[in-house]
Phi, psi and omega in degrees: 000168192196141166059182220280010187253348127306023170229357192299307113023264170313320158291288167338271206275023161253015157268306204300317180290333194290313172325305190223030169042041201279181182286293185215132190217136157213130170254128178243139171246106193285002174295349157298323188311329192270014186260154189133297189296153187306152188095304207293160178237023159075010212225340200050016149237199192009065193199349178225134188232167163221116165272134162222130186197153173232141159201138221274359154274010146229043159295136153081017212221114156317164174277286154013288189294340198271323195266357198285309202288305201290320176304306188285326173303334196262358201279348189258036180232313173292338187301324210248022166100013176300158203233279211230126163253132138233168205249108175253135131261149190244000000 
């Protein structure tokens, strides 16, 4: 990775910490697994991530609400070509 698509990552998860405080975070970015595929942007970075996050705002939150939270915090990063998240909350 190299230049602002190996800090992409590192944005995403200092949104996600000012946003949902977590507990435990991790963003990985998984987009070489994706290349070929819709989204992918030819480069095997930045366009498919897997989030794992725990955080104490989804205490009492359906998994439904819980990824909303997650979505919504991420959003101007899909607005700006993110492809895909997917989402574990613990």
């Amino acid at each position: 990775m190299s230049g602002d698509l190996s800090q992409l990552a590192e944005h995403m998860a200092q949104q996600l910490r000012n946003t949902l405080a977590p507990t435990m975070l991790d963003v990985i970015d998984e987009s070489g697994a994706h290349a070929g595929h819709a989204g992918a942007n030819g480069t095997g970075f930045g366009t498919h991530f897997r989030v794992r996050i725990a955080s104490p705002l989804f205490e009492g939150k359906t998994r439904v609400a819980r990824h909303r939270l997650v979505y919504d915090a991420l959003q101007d990063f899909i607005a700006q070509g993110v492809h895909a998240i997917a989402i574990e909350t613990l």
